[in-house]
N, CA, C and O of each residue as an XYZ file, in Angstrom:
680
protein
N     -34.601      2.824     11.967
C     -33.485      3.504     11.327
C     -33.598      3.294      9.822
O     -33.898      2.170      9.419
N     -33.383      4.283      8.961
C     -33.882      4.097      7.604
C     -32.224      3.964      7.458
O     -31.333      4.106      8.296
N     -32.178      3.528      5.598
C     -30.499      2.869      5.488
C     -29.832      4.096      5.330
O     -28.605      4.030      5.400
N     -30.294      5.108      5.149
C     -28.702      6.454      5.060
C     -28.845      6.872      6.391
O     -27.775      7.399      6.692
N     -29.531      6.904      7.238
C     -28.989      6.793      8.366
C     -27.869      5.531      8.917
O     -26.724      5.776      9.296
N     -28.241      4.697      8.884
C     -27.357      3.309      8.891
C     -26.133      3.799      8.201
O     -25.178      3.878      8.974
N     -25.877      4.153      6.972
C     -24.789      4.253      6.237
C     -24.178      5.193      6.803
O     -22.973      4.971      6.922
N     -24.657      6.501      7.341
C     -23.928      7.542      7.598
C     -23.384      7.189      9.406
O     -22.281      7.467      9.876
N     -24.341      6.634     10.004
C     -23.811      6.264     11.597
C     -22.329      4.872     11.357
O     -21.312      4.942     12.047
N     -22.445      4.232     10.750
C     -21.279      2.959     10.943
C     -20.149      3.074     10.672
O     -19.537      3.404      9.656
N     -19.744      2.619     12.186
C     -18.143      2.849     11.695
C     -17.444      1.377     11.943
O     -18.133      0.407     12.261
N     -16.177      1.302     11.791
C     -15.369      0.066     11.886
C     -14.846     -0.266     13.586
O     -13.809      0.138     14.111
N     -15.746     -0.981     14.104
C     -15.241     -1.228     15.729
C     -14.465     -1.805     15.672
O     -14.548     -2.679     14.809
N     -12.924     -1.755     16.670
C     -12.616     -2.484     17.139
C     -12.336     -3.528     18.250
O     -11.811     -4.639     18.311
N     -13.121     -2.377     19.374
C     -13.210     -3.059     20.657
C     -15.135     -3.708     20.898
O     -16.185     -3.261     20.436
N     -14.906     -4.668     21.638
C     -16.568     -5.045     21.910
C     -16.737     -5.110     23.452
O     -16.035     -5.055     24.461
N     -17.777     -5.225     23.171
C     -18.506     -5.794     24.962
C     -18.397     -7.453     24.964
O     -18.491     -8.168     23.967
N     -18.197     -7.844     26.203
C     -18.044     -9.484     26.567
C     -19.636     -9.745     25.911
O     -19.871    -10.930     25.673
N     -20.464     -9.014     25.676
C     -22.190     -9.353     25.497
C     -22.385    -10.171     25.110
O     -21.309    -10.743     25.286
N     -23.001    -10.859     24.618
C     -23.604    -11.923     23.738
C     -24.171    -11.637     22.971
O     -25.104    -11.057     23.527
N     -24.428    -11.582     21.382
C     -25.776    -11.519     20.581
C     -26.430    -11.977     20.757
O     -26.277    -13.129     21.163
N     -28.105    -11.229     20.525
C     -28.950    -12.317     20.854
C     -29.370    -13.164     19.392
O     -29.383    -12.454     18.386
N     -29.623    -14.244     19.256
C     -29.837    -15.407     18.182
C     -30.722    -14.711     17.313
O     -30.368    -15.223     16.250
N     -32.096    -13.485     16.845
C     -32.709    -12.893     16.452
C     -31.984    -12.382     15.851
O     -32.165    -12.714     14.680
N     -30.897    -11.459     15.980
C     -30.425    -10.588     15.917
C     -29.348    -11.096     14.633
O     -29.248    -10.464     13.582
N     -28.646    -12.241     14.911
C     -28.018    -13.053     13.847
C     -28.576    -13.505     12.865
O     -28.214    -13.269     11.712
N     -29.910    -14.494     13.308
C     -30.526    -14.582     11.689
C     -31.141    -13.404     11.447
O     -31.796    -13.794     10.481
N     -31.469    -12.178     11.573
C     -31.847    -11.292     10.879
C     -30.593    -10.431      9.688
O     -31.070     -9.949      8.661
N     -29.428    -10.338      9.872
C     -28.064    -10.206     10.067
C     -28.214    -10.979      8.586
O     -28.570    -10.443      7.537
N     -27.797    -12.572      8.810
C     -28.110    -13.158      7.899
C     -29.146    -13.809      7.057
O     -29.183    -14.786      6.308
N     -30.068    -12.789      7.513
C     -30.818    -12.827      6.241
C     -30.504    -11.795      5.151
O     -30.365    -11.898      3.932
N     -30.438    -10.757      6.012
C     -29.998     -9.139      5.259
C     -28.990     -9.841      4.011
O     -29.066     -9.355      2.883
N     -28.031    -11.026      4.281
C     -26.693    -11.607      3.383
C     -27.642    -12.638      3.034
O     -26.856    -13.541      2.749
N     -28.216    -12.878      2.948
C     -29.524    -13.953      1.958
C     -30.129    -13.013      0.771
O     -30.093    -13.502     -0.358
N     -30.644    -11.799      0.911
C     -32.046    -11.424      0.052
C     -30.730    -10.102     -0.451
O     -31.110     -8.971     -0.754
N     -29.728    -10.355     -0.461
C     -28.719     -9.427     -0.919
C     -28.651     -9.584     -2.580
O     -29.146    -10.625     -3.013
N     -28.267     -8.949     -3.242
C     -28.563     -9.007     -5.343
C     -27.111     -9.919     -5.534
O     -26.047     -9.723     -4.946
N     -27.281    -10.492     -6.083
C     -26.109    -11.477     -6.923
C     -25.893    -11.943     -8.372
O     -26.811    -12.446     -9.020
N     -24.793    -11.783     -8.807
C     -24.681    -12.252    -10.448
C     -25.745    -13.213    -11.152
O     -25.429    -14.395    -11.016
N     -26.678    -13.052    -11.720
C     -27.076    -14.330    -12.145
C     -28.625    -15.010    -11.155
O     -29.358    -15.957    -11.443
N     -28.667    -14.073     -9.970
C     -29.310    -14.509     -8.612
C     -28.639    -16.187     -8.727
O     -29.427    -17.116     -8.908
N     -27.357    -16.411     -8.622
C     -26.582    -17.642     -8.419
C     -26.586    -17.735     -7.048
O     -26.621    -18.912     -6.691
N     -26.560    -16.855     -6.038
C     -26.323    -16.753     -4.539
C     -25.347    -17.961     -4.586
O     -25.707    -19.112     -4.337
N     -23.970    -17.570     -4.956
C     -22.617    -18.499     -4.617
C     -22.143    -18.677     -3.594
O     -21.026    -19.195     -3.571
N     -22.862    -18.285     -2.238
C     -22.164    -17.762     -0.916
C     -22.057    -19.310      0.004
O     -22.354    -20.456     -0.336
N     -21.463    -18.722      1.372
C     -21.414    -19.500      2.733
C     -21.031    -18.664      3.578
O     -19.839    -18.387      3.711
N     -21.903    -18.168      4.229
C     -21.823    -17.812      5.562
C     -21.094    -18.293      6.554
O     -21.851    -19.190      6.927
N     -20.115    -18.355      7.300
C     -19.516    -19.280      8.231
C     -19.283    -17.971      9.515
O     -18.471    -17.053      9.635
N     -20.995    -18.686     10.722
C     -20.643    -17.885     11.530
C     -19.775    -18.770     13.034
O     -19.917    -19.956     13.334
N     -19.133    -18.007     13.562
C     -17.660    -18.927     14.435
C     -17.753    -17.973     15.899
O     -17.389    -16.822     16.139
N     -18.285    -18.821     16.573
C     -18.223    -18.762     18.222
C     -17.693    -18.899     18.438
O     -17.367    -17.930     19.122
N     -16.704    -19.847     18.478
C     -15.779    -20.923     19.505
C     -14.684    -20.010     19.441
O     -14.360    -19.363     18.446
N     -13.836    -19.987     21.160
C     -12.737    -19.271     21.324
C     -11.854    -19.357     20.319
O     -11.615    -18.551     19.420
N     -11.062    -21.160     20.720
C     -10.291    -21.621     19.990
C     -10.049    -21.420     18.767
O      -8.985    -21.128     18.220
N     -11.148    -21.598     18.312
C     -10.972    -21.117     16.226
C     -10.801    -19.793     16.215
O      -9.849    -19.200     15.707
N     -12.038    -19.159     16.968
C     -11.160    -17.084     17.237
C      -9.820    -16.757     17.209
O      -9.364    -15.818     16.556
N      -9.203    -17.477     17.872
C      -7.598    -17.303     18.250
C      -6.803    -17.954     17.245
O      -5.688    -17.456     17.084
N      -7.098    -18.941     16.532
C      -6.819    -18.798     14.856
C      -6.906    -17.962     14.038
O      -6.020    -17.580     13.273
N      -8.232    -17.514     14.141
C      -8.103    -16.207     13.455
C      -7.729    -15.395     13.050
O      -7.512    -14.926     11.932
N      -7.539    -14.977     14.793
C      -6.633    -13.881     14.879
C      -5.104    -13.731     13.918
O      -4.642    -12.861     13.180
N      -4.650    -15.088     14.393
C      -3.836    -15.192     13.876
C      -3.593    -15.035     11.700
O      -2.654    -14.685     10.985
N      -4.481    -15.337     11.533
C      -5.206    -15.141      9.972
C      -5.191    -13.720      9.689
O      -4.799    -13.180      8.655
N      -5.572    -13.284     10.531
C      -6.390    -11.251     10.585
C      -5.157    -10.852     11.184
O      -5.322    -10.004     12.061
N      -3.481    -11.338     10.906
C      -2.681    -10.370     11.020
C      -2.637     -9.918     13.017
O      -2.508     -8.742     13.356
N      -2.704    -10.520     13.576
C      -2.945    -10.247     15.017
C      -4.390     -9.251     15.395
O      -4.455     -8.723     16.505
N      -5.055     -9.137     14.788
C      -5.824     -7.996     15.184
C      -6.540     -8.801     16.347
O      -7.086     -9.888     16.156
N      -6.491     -8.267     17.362
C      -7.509     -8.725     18.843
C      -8.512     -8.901     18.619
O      -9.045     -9.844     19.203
N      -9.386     -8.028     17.574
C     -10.518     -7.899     17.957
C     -11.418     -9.174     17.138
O     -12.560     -9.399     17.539
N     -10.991     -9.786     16.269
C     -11.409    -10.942     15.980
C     -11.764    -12.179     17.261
O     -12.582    -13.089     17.125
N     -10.740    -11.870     18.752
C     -11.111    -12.369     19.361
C     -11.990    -12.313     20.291
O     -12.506    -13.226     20.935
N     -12.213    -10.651     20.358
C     -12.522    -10.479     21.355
C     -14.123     -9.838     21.105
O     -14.690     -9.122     21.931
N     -14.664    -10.225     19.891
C     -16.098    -10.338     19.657
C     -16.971    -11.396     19.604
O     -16.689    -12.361     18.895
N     -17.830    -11.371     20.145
C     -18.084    -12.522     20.866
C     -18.644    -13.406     19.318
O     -18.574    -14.633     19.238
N     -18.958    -12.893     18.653
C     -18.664    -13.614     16.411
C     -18.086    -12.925     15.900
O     -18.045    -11.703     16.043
N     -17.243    -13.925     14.845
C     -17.223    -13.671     13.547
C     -18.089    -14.006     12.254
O     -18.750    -15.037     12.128
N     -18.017    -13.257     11.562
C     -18.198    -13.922     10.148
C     -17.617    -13.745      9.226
O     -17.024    -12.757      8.794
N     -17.805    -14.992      8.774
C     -16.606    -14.975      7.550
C     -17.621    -15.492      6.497
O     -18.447    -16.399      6.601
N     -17.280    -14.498      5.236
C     -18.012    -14.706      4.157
C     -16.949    -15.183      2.594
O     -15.931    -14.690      2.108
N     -17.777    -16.292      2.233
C     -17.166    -17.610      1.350
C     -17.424    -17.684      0.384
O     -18.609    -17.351      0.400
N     -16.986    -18.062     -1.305
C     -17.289    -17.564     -2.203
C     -17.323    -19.122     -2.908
O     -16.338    -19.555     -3.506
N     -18.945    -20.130     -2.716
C     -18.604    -21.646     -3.492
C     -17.850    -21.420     -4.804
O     -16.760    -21.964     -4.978
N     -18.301    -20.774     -5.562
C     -17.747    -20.381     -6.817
C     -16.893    -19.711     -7.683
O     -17.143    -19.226     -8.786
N     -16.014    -19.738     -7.151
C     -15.047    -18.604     -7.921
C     -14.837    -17.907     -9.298
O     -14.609    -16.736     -9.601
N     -15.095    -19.772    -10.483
C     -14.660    -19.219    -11.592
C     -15.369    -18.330    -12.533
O     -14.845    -18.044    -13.609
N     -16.853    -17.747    -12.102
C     -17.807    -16.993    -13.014
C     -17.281    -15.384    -13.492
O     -17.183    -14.496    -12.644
N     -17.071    -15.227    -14.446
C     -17.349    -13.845    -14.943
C     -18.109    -13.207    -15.265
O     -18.881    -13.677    -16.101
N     -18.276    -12.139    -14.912
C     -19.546    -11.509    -15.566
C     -18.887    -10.379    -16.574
O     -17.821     -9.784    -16.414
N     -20.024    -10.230    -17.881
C     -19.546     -9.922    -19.398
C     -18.737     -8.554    -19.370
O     -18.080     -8.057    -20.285
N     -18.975     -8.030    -17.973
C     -17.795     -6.741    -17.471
C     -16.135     -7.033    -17.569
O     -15.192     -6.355    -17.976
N     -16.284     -8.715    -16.847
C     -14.634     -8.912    -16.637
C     -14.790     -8.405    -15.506
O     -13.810     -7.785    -15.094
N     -15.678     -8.444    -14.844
C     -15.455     -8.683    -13.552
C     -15.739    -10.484    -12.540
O     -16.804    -11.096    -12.623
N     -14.841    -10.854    -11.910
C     -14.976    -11.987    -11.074
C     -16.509    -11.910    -10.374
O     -16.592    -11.015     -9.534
N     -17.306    -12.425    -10.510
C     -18.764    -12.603     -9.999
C     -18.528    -12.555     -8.372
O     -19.052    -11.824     -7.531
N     -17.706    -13.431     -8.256
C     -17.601    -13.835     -6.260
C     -17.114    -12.531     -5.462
O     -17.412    -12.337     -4.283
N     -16.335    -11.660     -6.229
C     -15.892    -10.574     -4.898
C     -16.725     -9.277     -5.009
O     -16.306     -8.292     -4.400
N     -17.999     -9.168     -5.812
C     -18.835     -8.386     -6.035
C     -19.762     -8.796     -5.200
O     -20.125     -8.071     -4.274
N     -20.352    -10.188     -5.435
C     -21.365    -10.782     -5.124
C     -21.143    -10.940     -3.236
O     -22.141    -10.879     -2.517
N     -19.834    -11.126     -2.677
C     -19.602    -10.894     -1.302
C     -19.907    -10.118     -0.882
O     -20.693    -10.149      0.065
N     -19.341     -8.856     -1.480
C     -18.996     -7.823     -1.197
C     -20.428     -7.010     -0.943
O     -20.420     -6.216     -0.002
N     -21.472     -7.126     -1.597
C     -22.662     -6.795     -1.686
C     -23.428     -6.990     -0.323
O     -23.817     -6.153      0.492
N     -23.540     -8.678     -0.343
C     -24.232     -9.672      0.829
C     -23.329     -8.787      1.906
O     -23.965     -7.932      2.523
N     -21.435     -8.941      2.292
C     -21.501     -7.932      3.499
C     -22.032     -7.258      3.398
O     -22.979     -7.391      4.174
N     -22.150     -5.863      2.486
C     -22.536     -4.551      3.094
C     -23.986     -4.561      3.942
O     -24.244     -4.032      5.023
N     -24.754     -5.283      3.138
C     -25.738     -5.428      3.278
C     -25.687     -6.327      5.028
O     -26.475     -6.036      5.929
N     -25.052     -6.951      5.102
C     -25.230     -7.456      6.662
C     -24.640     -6.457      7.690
O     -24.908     -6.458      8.891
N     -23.760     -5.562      7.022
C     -22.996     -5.016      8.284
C     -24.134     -3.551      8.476
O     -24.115     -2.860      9.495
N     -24.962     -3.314      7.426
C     -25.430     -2.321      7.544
C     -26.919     -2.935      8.696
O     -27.562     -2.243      9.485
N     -27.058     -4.189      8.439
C     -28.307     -4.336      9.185
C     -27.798     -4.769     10.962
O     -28.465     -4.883     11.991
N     -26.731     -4.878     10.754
C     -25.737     -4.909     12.196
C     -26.069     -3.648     12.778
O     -26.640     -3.514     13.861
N     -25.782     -2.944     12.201
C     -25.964     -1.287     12.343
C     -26.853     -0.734     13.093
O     -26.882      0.088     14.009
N     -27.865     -1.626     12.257
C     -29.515     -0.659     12.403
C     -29.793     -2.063     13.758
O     -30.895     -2.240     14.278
N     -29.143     -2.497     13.936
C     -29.578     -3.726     15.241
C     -28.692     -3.252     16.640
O     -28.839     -3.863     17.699
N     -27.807     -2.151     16.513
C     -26.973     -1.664     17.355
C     -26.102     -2.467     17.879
O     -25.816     -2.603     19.069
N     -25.553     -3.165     16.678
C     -23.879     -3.664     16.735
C     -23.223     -3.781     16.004
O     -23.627     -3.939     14.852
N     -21.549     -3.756     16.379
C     -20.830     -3.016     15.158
C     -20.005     -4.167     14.576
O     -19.859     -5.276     15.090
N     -19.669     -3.881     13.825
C     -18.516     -4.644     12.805
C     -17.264     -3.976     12.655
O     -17.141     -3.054     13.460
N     -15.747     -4.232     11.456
C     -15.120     -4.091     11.146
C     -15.000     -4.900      9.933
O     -14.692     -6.073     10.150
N     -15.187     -4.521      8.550
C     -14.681     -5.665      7.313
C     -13.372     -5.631      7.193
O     -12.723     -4.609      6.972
N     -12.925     -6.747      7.332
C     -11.491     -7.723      7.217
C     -11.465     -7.897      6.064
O     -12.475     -8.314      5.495
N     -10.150     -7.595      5.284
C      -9.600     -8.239      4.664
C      -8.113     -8.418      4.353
O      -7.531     -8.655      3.295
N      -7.624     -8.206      5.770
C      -5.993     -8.254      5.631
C      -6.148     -9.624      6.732
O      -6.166     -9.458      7.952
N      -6.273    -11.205      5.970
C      -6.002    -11.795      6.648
C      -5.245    -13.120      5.511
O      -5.043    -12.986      4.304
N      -5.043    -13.951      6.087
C      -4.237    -14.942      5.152
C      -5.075    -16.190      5.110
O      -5.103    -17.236      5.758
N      -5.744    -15.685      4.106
C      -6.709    -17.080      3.291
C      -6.649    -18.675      3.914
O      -7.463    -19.227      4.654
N      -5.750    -19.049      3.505
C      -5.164    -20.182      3.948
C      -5.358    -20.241      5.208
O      -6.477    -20.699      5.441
N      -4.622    -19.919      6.378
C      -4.951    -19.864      7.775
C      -6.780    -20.091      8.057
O      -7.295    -20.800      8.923
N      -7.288    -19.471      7.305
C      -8.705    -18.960      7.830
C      -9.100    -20.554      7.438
O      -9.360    -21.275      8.402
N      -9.157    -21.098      6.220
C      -9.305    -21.832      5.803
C      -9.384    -23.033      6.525
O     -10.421    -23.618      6.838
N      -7.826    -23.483      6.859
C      -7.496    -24.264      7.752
C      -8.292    -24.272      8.599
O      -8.908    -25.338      8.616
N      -8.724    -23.284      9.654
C      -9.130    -23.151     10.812
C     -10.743    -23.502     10.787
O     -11.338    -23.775     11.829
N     -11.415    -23.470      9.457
C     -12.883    -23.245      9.514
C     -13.444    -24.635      8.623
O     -14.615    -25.015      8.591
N     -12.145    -25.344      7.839
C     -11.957    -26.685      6.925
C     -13.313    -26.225      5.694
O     -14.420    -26.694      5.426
N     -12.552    -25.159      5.230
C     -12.785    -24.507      4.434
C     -12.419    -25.259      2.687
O     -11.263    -25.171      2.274
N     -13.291    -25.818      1.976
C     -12.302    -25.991      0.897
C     -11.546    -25.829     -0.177
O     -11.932    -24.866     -0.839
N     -10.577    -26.403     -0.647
C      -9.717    -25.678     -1.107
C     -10.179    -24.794     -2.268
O      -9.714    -23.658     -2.363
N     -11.434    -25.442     -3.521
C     -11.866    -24.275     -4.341
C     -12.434    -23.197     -3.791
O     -12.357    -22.171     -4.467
N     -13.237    -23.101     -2.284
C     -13.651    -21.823     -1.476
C     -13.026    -20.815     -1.914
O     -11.838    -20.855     -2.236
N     -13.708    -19.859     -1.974
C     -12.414    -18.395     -1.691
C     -13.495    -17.889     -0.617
O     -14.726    -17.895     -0.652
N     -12.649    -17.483      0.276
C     -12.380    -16.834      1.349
C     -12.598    -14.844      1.279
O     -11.714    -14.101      1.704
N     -13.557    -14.463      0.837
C     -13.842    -13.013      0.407
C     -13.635    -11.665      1.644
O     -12.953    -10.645      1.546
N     -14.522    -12.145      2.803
C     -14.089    -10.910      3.864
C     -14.805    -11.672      5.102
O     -15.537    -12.662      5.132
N     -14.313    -10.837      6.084
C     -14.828    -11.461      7.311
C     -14.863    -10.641      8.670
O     -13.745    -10.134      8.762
N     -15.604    -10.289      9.730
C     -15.940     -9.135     10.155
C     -16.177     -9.938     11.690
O     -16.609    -11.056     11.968
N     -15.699     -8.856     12.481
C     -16.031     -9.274     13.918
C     -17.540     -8.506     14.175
O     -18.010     -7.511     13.623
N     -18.077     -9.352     15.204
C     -19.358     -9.229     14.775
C     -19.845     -8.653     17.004
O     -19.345     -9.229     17.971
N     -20.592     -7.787     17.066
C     -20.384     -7.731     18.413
C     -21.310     -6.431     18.800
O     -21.641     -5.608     17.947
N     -21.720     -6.330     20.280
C     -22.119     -4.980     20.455
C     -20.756     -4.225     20.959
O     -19.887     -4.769     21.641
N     -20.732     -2.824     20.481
C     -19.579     -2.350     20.522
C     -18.622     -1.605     22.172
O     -19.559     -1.397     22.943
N     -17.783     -1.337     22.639
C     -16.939     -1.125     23.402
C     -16.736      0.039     22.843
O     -16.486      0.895     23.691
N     -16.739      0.334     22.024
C     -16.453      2.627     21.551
C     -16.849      2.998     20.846
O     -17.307      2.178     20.050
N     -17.016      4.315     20.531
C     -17.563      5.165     19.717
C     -16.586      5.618     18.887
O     -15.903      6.623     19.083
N     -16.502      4.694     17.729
C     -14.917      5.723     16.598
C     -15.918      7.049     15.930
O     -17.063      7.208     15.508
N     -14.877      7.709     16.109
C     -15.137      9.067     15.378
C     -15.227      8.696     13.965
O     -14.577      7.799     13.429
N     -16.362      9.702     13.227
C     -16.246      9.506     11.768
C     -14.919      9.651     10.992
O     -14.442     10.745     11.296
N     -14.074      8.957     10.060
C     -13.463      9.194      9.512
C     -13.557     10.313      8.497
O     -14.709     10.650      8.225
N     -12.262     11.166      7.683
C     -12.941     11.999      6.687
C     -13.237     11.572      5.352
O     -12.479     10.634      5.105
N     -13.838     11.768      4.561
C     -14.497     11.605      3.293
C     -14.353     12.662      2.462
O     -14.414     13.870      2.690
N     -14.115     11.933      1.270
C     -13.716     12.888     -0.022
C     -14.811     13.888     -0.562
O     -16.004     13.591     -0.518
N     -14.447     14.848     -0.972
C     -15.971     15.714     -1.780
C     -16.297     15.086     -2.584
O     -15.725     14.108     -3.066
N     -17.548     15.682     -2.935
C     -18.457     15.123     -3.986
C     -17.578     14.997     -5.154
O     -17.298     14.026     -5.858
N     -17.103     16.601     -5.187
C     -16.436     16.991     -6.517
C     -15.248     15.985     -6.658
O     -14.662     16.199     -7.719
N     -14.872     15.286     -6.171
C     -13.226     14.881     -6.055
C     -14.120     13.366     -6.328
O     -13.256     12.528     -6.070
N     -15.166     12.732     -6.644
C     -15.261     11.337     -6.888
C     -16.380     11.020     -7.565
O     -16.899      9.904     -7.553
N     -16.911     12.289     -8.362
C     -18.061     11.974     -9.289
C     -17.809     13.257    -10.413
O     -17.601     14.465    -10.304
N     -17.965     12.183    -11.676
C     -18.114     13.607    -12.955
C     -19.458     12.752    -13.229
O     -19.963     11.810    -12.618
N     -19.826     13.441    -14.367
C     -21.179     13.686    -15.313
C     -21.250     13.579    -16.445
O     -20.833     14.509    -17.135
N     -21.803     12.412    -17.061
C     -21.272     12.176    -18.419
C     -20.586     11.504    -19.059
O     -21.014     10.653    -19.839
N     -18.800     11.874    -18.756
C     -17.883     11.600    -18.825
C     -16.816     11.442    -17.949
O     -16.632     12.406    -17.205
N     -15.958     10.368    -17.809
C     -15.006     10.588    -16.810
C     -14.133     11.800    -16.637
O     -13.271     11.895    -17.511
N     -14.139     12.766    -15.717
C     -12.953     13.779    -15.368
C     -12.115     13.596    -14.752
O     -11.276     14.479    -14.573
């Protein structure tokens, strides 16, 4: 699968199969969130991948009730050692630098034929707690990780015209 295929097939699962991943399939996953571009090549990250029921069902509770945190057989939750870097944009280094490493894992999820959902309506703290997370951590996004239970329909997408000018902003 080349990556605009990947990009154009993935959607946000929420239901999974009881399956198991197979262990290949994860470190490849996270490697894709290893060799991902970062501020500085600082690679500020932590991966925190979470089997265990019990902490799932924390989770959940973190992710706003959403089930499906539990009911994939992983999560991952992606961690930011560093918070305080800027880069000369004024932009925060850590929620770029996450944000990147996911795409980049959920897209190789993709091309491995299993789906995700990126989280980020969950309550920091909770997650934290649950994973003894510390307190300078930030807590960036976190994705149920799984072979999938449905086929979501593509969502719709904006025109070209409606999210790119030339030149100049229109």
């Amino acid at each position: 699968m080349d990556v605009f295929t990947a990009i154009s097939n993935r959607r946000s699962v929420r239901k999974y199969q009881a399956k198991e991943v197979e262990e290949h399939k994860i470190e490849r996953i996270l490697e894709a969130g290893r060799l991902s571009p970062s501020a500085g090549n600082r690679q500020e990250w932590k991966f925190v991948v979470v089997r265990d029921k019990a902490i799932k069902r924390q989770l959940v509770v973190a992710a706003r009730g959403q089930s499906s945190v539990e009911e994939a057989p992983i999560v991952l939750v992606g961690c930011a050692v560093d918070a305080s870097a800027i880069m000369p944009c004024g932009q925060y280094t850590y929620t770029v630098d996450l944000s990147i490493a996911f795409a980049y894992m959920i897209l190789e999820a993709e091309e491995l034929g299993l789906g995700t959902c990126w989280l980020g309506a969950f309550d920091e703290g909770v997650v934290k707690k649950a994973l003894d997370i510390p307190e300078e951590v930030r807590v960036v996004a976190m994705t149920p990780l799984g072979y999938p239970a449905e086929s979501p329909a593509a969502r719709p997408r904006k025109t070209m015209k409606e999210i790119v000018s030339y030149e100049k902003y229109q």
